[in-house]
C-alpha positions in Angstrom: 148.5 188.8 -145.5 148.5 188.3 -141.6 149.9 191.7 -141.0 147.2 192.9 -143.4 144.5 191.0 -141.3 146.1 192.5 -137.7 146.1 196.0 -139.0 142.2 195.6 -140.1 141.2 193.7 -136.4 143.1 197.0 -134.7 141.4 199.3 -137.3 138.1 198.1 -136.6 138.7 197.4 -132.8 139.8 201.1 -132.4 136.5 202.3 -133.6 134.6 200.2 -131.8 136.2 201.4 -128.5 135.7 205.3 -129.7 132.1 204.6 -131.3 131.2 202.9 -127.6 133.0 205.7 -126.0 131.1 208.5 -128.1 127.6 207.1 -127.5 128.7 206.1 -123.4 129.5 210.1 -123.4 126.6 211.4 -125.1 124.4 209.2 -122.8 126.2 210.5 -119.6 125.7 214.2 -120.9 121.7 213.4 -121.7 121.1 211.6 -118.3 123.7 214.0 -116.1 123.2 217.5 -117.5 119.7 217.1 -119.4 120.2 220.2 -121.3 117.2 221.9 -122.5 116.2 221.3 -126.3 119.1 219.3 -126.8 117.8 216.0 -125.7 116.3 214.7 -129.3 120.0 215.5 -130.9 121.9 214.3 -127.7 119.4 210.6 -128.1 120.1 210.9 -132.1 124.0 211.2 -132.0 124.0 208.7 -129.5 122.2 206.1 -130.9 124.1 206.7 -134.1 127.2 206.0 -132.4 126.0 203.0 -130.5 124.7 201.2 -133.5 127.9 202.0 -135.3 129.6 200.1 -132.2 127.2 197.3 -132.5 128.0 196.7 -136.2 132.1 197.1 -135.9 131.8 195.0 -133.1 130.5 192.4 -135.6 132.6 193.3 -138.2 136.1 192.8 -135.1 134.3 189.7 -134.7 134.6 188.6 -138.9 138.0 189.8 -138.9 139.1 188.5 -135.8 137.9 184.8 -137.4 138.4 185.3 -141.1 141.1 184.1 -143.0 141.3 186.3 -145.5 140.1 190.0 -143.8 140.3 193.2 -145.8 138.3 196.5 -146.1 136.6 195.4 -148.9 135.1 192.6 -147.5 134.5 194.2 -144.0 132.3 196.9 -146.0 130.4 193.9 -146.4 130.0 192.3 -143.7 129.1 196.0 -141.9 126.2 196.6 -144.2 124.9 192.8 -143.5 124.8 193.5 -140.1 123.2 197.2 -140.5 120.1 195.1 -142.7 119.8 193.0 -139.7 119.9 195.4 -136.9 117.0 197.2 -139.0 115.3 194.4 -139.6 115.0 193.1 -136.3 114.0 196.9 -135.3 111.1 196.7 -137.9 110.0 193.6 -136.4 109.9 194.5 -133.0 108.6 197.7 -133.3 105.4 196.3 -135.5 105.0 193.7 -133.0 105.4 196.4 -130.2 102.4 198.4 -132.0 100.1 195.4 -132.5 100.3 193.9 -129.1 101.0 196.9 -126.6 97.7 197.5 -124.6 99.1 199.9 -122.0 96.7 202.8 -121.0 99.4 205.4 -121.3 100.1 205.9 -125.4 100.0 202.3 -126.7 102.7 201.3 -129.0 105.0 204.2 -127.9 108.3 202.2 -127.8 107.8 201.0 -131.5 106.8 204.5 -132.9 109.8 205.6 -131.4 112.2 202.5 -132.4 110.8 203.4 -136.1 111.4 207.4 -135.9 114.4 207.0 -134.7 116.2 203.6 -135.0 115.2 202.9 -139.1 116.7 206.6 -140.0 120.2 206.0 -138.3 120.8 202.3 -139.8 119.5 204.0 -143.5 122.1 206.9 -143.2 125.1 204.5 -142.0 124.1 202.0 -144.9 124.7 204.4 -147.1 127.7 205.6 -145.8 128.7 202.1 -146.4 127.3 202.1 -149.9 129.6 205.5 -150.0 132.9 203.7 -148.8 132.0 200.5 -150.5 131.9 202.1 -154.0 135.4 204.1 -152.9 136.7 201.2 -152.3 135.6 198.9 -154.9 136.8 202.2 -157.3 140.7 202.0 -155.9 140.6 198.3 -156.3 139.8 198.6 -160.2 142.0 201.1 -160.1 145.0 199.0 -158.3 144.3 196.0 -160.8 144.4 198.3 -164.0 147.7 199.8 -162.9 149.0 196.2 -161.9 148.2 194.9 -165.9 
């Protein structure tokens, strides 16, 4: 069970590092080399790799504390914090547009939290709906082959 538990801390630790790394790089390529009609899918692909290093970050954290740690439970744990991250988005970007009273475009940072933020934590929780049900699928299928 330990080695079990080790293997999904590195698992998850791993990705982290390359999911940070990914949306570091795709930063550094937006900020550096500001290519020309690229910026929209350079800001997408990096915020979808930055949120995805938020959320295994927690789930390293769960693993890293848990007794008992395995995939199945870390698909979990990944979609709770996915819901919160969205959320908390939600929250602040209605408050953003209620309150803002600049005199340049009022309520620009929430409009742009919602347009961009809410579609990336929808398409990873269903990727996790996607892995979930995979996995949730072998271990019915382990159990029936173990009777």
């Amino acid at each position: 069970m330990e080695r079990k538990k080790s293997k999904v801390l590195g698992l998850s630790l791993v990705l982290t590092v390359v999911s940070f790394a990914l949306a570091a790089f795709g930063i550094f390529v937006l900020v550096r080399y500001n290519p020309s009609n690229w910026e929209a899918v350079l800001a997408s692909i990096s915020l979808i790799f930055l949120i995805l290093s938020v959320n295994l970050f927690v789930v390293s954290i769960y693993a890293a504390a848990s007794k008992q740690a395995s995939l199945f439970s870390m698909a979990k744990v990944f979609a709770v914090s996915d819901i919160s991250i969205g959320i908390l988005t939600l929250i602040y970007s209605a408050y953003d547009i209620l309150t803002d009273d600049l005199w340049f475009m009022p309520g620009l940072i929430g409009a742009l939290l919602i347009m961009y933020v809410i579609p990336t934590v929808v398409i990873l929780l269903l990727a996790d709906v996607i892995v979930y049900r995979r996995l949730k699928m072998k271990e019915d299928d382990d159990e029936l082959s173990a009777q």
